[in-house]
The first five atom37 places (N, CA, C, CB, O) and aatype in JSON, in Angstrom:
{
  "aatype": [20, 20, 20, 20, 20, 20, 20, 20, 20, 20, 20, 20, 20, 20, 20, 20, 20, 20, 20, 20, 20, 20, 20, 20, 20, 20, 20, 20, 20, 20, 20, 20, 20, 20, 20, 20, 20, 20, 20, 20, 20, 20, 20, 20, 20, 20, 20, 20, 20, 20, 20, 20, 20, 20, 20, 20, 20, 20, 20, 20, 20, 20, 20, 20, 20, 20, 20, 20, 20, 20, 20, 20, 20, 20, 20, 20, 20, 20, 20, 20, 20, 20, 20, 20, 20, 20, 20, 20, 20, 20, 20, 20, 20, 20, 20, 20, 20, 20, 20, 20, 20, 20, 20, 20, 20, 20, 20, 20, 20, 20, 20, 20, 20, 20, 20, 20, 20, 20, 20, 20, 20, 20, 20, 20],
  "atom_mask": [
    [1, 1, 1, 1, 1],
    [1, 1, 1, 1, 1],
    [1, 1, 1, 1, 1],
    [1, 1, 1, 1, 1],
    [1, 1, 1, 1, 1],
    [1, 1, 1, 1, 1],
    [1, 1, 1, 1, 1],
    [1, 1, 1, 1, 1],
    [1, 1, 1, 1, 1],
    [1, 1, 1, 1, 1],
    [1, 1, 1, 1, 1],
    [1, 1, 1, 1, 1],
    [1, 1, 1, 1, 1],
    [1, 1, 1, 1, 1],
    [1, 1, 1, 1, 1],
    [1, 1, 1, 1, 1],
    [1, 1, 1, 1, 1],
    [1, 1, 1, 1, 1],
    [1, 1, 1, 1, 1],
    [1, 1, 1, 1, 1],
    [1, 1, 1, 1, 1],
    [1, 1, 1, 1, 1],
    [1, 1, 1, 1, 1],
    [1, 1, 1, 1, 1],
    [1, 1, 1, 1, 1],
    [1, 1, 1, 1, 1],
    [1, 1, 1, 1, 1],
    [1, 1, 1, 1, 1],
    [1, 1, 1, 1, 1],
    [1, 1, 1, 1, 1],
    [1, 1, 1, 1, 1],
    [1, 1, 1, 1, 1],
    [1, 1, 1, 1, 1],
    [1, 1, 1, 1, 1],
    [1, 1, 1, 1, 1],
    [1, 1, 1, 1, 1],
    [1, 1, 1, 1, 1],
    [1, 1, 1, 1, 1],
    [1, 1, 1, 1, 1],
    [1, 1, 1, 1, 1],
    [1, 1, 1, 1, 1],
    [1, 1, 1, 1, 1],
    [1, 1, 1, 1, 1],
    [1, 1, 1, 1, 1],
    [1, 1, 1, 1, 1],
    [1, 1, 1, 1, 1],
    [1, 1, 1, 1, 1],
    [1, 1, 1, 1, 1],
    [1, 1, 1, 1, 1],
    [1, 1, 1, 1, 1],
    [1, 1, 1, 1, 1],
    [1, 1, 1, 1, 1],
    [1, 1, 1, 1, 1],
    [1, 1, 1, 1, 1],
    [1, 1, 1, 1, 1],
    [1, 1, 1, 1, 1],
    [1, 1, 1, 1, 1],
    [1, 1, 1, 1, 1],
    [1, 1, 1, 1, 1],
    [1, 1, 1, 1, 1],
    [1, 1, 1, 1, 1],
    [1, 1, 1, 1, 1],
    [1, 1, 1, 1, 1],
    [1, 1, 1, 1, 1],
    [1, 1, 1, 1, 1],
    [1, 1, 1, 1, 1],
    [1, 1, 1, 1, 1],
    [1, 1, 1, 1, 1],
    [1, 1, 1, 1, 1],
    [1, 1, 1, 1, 1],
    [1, 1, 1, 1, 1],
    [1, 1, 1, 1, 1],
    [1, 1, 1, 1, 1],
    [1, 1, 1, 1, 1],
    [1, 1, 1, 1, 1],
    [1, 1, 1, 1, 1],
    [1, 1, 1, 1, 1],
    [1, 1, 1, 1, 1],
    [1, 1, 1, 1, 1],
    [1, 1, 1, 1, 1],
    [1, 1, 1, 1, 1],
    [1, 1, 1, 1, 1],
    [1, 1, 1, 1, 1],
    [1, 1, 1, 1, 1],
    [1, 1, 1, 1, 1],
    [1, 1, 1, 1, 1],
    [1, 1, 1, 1, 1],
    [1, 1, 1, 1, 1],
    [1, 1, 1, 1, 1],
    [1, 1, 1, 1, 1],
    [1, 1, 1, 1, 1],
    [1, 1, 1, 1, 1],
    [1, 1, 1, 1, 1],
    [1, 1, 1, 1, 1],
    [1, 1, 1, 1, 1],
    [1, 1, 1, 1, 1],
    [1, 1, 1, 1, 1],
    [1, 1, 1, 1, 1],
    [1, 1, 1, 1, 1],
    [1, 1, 1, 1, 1],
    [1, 1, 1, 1, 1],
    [1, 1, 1, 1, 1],
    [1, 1, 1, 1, 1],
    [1, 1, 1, 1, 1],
    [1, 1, 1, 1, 1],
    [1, 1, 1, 1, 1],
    [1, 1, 1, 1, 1],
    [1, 1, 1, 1, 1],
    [1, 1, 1, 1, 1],
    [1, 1, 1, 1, 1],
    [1, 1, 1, 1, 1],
    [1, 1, 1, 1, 1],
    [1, 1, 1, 1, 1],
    [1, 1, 1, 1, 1],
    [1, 1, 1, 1, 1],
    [1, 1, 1, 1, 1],
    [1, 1, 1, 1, 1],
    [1, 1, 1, 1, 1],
    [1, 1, 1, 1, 1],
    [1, 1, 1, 1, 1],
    [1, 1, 1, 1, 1],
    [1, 1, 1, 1, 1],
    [1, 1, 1, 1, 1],
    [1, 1, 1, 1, 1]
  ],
  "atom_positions": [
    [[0.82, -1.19, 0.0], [0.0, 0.0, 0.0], [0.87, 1.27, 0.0], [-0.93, -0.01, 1.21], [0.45, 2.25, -0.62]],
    [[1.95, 1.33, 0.6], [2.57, 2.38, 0.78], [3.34, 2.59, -0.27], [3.18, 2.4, 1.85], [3.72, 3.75, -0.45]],
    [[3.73, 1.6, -1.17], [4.26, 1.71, -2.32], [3.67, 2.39, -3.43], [4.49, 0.67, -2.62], [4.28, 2.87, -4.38]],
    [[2.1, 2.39, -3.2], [1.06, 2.71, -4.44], [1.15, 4.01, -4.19], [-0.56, 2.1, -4.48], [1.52, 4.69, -5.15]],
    [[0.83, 4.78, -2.82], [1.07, 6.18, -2.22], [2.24, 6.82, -2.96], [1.41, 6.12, -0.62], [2.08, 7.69, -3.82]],
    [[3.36, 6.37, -2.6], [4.84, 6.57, -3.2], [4.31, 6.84, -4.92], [6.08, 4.87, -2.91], [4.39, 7.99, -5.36]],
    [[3.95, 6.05, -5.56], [4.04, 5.95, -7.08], [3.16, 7.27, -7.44], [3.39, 4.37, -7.78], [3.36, 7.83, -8.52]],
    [[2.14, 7.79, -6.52], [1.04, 8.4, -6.9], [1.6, 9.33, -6.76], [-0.14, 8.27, -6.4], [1.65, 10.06, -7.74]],
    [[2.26, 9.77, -5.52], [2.76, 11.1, -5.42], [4.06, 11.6, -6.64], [3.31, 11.17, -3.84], [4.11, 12.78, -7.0]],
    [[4.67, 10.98, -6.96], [5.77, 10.91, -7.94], [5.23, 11.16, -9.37], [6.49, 9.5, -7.86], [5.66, 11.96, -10.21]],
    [[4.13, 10.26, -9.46], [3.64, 10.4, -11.11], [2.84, 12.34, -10.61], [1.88, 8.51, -11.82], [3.04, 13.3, -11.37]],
    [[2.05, 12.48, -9.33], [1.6, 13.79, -9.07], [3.16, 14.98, -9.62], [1.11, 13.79, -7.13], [3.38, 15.93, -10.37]],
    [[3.55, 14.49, -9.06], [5.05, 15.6, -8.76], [5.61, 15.59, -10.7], [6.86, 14.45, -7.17], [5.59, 16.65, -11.33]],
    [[5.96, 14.54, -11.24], [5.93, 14.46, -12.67], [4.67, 15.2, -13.76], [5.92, 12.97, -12.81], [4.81, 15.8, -14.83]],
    [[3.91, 15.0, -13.28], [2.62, 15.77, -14.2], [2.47, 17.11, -13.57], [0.96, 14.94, -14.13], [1.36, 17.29, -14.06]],
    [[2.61, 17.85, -13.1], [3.33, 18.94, -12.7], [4.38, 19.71, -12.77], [3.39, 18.87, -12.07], [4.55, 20.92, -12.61]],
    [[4.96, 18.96, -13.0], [6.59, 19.71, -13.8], [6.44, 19.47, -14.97], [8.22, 19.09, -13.46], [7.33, 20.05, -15.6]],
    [[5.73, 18.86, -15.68], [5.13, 18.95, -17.5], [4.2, 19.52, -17.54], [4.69, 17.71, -18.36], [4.01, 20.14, -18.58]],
    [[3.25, 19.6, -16.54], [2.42, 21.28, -16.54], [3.58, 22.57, -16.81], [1.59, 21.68, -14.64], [4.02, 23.13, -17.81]],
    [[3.73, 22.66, -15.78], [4.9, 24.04, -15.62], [5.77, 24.22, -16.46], [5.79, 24.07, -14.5], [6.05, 25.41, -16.56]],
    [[6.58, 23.25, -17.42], [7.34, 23.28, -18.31], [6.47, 23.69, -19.53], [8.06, 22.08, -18.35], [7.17, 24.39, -20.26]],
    [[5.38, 23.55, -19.98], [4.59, 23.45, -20.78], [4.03, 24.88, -21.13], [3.76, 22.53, -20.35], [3.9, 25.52, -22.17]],
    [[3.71, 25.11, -19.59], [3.08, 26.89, -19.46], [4.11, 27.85, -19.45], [2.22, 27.29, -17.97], [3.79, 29.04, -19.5]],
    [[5.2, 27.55, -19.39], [6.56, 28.44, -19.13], [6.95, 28.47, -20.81], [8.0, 27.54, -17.89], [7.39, 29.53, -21.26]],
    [[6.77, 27.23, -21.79], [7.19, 27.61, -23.33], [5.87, 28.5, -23.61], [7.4, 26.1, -24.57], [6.15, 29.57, -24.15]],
    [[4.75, 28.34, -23.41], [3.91, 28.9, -24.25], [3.62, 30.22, -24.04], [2.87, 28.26, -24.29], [3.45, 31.02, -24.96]],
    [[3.54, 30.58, -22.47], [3.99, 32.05, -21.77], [4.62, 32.92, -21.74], [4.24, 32.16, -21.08], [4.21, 34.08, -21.6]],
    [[6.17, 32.46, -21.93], [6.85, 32.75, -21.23], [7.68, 33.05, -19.96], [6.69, 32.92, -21.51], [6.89, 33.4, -19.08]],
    [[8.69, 33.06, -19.61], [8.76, 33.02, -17.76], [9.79, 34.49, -17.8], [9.82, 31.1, -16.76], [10.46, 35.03, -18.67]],
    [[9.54, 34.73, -16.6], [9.88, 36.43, -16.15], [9.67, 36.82, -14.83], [9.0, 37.5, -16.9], [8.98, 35.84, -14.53]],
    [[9.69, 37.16, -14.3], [9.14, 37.77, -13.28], [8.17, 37.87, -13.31], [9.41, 38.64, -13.0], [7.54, 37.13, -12.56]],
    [[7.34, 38.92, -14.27], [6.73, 39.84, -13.61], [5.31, 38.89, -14.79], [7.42, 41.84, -13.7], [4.18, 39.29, -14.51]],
    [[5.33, 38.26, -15.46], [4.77, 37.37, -16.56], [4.8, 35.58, -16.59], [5.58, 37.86, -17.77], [4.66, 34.67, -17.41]],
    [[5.04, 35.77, -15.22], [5.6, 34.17, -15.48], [4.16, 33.08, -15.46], [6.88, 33.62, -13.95], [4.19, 31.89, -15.76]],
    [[3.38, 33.57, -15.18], [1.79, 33.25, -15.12], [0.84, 33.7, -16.14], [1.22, 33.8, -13.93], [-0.32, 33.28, -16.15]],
    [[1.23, 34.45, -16.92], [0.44, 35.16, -17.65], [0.89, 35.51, -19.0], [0.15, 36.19, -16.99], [2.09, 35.81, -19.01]],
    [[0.28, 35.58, -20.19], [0.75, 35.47, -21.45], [1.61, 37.28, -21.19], [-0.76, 35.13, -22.86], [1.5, 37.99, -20.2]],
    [[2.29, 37.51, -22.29], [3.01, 38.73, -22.19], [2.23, 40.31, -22.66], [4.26, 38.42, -23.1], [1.79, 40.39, -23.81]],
    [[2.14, 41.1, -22.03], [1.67, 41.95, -22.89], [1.34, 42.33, -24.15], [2.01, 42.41, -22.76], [2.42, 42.63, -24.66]],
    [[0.55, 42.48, -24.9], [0.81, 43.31, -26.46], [1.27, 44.31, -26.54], [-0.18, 43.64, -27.23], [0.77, 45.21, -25.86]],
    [[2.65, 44.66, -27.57], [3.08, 45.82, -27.46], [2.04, 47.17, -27.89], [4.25, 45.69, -28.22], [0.95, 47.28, -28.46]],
    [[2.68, 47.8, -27.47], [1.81, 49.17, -27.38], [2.38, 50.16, -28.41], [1.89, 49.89, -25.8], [2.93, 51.01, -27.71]],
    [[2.51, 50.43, -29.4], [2.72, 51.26, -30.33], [2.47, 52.36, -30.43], [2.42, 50.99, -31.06], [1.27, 52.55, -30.65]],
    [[3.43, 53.77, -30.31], [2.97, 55.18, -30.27], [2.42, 55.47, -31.82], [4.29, 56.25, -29.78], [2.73, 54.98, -32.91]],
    [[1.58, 56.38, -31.47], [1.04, 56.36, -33.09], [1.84, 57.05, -33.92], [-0.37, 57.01, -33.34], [1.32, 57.03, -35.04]],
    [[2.89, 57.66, -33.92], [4.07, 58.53, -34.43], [5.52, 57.76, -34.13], [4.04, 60.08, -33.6], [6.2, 58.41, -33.34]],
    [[6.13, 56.56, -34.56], [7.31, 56.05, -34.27], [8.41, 56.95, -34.65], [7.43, 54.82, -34.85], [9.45, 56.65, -34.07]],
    [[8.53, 58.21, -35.64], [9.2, 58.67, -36.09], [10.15, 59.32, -35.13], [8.64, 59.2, -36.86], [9.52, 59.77, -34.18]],
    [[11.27, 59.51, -35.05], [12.05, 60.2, -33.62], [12.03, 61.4, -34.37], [13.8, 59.62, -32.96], [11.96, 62.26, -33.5]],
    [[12.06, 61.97, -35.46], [12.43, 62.96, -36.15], [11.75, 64.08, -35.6], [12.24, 62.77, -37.47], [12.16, 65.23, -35.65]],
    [[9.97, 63.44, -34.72], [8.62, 64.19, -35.05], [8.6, 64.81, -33.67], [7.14, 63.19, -35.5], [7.76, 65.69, -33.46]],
    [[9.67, 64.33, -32.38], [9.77, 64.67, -31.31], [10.87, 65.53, -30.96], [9.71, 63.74, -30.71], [11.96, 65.08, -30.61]],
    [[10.66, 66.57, -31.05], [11.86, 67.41, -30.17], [12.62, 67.79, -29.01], [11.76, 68.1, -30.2], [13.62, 68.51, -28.89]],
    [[11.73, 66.96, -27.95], [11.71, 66.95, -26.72], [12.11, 65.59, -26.58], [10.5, 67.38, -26.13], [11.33, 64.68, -26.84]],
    [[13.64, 65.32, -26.07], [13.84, 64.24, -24.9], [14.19, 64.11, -23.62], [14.48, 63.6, -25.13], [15.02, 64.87, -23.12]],
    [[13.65, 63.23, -23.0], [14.03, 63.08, -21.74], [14.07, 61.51, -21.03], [13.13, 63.96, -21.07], [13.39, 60.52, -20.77]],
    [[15.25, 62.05, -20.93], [16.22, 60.28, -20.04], [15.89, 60.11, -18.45], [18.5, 60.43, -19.97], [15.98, 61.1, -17.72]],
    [[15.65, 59.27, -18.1], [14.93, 59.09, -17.17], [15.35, 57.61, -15.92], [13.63, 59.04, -17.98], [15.0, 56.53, -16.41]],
    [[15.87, 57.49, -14.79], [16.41, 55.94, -14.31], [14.93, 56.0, -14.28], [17.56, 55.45, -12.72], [14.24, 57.02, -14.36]],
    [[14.35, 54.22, -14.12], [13.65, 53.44, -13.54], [14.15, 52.49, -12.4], [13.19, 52.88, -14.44], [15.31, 52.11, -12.25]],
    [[13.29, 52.25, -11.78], [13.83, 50.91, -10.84], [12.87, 50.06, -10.62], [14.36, 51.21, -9.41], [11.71, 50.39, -10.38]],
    [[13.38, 48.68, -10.7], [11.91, 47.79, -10.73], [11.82, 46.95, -12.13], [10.42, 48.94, -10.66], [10.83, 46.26, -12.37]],
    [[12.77, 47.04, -12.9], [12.76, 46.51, -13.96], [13.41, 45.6, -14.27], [12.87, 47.11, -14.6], [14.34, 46.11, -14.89]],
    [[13.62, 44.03, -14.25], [14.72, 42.76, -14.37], [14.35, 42.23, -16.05], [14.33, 41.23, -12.92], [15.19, 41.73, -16.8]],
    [[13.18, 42.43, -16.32], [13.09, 41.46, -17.61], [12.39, 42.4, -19.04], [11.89, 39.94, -17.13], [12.05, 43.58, -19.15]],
    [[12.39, 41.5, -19.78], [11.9, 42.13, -21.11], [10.12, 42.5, -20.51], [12.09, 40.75, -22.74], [9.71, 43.66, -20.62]],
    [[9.19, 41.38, -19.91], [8.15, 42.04, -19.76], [7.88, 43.18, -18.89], [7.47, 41.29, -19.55], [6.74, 43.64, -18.77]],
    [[9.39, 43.85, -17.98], [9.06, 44.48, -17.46], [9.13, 45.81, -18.61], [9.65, 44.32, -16.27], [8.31, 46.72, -18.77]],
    [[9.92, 45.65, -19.05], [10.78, 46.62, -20.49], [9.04, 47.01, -20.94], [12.14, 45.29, -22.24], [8.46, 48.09, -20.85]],
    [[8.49, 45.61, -21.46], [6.76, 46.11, -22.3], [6.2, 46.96, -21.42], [5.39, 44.77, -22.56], [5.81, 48.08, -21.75]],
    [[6.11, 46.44, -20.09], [4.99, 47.14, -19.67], [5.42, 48.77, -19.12], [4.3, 46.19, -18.49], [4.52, 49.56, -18.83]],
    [[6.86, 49.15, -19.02], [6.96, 50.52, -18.72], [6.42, 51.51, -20.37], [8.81, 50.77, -18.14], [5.61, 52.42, -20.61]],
    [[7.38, 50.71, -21.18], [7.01, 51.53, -22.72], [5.77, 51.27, -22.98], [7.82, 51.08, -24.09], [5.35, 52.14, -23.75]],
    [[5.01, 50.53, -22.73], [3.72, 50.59, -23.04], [2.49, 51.93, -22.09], [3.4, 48.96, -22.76], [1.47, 52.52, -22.44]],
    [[3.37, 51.9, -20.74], [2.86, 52.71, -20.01], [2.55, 54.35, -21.24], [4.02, 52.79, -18.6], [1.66, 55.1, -21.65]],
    [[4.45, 53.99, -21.36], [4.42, 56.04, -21.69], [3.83, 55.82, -22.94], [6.27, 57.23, -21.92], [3.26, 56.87, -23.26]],
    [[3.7, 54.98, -23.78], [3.25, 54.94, -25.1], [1.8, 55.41, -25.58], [3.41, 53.68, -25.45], [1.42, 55.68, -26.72]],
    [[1.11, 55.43, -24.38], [-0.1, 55.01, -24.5], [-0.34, 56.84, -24.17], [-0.7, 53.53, -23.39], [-1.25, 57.37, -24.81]],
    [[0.33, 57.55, -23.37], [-0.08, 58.96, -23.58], [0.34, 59.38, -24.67], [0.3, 59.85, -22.67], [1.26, 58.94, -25.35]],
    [[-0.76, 60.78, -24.96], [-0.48, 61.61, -26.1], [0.97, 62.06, -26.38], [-1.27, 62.75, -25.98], [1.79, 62.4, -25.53]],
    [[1.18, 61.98, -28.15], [2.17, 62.58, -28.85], [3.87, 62.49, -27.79], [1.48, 64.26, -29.17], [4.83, 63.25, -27.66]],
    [[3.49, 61.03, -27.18], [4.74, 60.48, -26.58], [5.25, 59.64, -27.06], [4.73, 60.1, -25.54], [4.39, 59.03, -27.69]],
    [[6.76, 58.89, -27.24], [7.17, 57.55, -27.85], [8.39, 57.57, -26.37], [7.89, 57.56, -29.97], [8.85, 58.55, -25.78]],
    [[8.69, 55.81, -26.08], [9.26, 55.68, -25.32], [9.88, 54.56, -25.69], [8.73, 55.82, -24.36], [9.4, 53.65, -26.37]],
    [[11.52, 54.66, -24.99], [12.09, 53.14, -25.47], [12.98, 53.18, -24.14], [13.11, 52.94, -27.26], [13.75, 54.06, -23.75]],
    [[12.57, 51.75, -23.47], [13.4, 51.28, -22.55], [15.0, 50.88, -22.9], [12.68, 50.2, -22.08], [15.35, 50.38, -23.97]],
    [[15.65, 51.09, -22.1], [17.13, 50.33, -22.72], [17.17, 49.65, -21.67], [18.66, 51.18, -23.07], [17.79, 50.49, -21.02]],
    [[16.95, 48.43, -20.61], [17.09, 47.37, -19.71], [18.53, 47.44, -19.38], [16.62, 46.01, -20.26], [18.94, 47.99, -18.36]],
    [[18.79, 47.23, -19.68], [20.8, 46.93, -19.09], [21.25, 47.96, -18.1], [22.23, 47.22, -20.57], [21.8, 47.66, -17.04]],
    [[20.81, 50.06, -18.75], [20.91, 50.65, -17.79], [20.07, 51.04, -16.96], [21.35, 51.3, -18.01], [20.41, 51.91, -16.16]],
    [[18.74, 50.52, -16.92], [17.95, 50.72, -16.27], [16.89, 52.12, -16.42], [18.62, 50.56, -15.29], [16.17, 52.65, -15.58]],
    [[17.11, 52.4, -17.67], [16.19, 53.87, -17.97], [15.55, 53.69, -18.96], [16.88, 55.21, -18.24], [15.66, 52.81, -19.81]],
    [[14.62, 54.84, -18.87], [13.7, 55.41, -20.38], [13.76, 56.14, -20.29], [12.47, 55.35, -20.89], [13.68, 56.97, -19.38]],
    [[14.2, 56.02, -22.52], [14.02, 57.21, -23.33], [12.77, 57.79, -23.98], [14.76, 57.05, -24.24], [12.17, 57.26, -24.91]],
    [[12.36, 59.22, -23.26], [10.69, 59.34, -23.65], [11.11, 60.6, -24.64], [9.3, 59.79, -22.09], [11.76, 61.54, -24.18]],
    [[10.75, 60.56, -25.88], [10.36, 61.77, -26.82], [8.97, 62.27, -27.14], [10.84, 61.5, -28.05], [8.16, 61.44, -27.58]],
    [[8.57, 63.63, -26.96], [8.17, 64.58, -26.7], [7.72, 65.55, -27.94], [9.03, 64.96, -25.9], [8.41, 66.48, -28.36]],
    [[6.42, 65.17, -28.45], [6.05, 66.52, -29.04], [6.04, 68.12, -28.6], [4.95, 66.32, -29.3], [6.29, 69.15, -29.22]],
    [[5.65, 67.86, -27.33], [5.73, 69.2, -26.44], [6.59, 69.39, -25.31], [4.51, 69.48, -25.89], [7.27, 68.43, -24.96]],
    [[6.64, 70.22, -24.83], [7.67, 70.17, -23.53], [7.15, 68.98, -22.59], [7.67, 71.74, -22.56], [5.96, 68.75, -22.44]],
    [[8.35, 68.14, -21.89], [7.78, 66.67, -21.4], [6.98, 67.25, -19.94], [9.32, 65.26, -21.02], [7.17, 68.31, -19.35]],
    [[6.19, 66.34, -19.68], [6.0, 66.8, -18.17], [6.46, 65.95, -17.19], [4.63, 67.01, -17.81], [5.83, 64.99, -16.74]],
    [[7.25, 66.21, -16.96], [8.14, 65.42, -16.0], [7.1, 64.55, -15.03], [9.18, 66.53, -15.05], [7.27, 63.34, -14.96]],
    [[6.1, 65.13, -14.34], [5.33, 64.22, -13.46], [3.83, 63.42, -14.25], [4.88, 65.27, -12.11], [3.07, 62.66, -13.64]],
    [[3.73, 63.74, -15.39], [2.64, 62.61, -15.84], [3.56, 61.68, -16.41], [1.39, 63.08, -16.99], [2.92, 60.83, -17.03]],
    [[5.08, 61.41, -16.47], [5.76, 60.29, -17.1], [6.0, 59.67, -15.91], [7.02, 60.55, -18.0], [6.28, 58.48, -16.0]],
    [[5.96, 60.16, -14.83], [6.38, 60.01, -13.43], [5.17, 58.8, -13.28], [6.3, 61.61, -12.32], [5.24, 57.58, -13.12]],
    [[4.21, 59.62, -13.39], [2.71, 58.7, -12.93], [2.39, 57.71, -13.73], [1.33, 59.5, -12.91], [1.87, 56.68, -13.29]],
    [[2.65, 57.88, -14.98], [2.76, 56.5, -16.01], [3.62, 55.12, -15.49], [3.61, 57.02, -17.5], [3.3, 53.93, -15.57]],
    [[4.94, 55.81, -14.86], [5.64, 54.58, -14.7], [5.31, 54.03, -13.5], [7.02, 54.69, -14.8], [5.43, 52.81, -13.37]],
    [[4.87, 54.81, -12.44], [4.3, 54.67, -11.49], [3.29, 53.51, -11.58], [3.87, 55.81, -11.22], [3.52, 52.37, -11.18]],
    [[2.1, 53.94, -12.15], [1.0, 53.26, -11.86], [1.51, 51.51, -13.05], [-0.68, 54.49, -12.38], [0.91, 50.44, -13.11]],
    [[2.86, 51.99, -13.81], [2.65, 50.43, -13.97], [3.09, 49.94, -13.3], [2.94, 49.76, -14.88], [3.04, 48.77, -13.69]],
    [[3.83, 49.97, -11.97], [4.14, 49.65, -11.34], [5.74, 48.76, -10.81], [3.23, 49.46, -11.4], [6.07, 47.63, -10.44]],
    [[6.51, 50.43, -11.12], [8.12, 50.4, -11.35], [8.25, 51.73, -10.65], [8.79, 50.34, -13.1], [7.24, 52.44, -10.6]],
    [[9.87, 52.36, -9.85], [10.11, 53.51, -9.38], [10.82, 54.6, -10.61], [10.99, 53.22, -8.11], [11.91, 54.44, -11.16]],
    [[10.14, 55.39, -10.75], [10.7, 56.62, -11.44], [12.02, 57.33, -10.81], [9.57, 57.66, -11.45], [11.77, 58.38, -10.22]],
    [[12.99, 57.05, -10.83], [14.09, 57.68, -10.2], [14.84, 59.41, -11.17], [15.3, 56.19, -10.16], [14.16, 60.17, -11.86]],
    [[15.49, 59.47, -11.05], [15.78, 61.36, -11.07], [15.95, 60.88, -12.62], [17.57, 62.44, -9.98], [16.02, 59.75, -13.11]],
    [[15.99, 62.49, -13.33], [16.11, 62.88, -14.54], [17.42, 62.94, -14.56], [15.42, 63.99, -14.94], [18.07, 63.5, -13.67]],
    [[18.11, 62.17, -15.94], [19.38, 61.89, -16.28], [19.62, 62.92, -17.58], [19.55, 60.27, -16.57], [20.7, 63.37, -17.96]],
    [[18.55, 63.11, -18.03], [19.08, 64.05, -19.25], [17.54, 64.4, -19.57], [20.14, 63.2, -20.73], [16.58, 63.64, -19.6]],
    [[17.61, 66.19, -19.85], [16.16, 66.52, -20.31], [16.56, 67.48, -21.81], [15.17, 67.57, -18.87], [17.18, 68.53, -21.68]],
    [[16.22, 67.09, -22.94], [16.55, 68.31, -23.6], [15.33, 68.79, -24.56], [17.89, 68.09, -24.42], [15.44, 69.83, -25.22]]
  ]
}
């Protein structure tokens, strides 16, 4: 009897790690995504850098993976006549600016996706 227990829990523990292996290819794994399919990117409606005159460099904190990368640029993307590109390695975003930036609605964008806005590295 105790042998059948043993086998059950093992084949349990095996069909479970081919769950998880299974949901981790089709998902992806991340942090912040490791349960959940990945964001859709968010596309500014103006990709052109040419069309923005206004940049501003910006640290983040809170950011380890590519889905964290989507979901900050998707944040700023999604306000008006903004385009944003994470660079991950140093830990910032680059936001360009039809109009003068406002430093605290990019603030609250990154905010509410839920990453720290740290000081302005370059505003021009």
């Amino acid at each position: 009897m105790a042998n059948v227990i043993i086998v059950l829990i093992l084949v349990a523990a095996v069909g479970y790690g081919i769950y998880s292996f299974i949901h981790h290819l089709r998902h992806g794994g991340g942090c912040c995504g490791e349960h959940d399919a990945p964001a859709k990117k968010v596309r500014a409606a103006d990709t052109n850098k040419s069309h923005y005159p206004h940049r501003l460099v910006m640290g983040v904190d809170g950011m380890t993976c590519q889905n964290c990368q989507r979901h900050v640029e998707n944040a700023l993307n999604t306000l008006p006549d903004t385009l944003a590109e994470v660079n991950l390695s140093a830990r910032h975003v680059t936001v360009w600016t039809k109009a003068d930036a406002d430093e605290e609605v990019i603030r609250k964008a990154i905010r509410d996706a839920g990453y720290l806005p740290l000081r302005t590295k370059e505003k021009v």
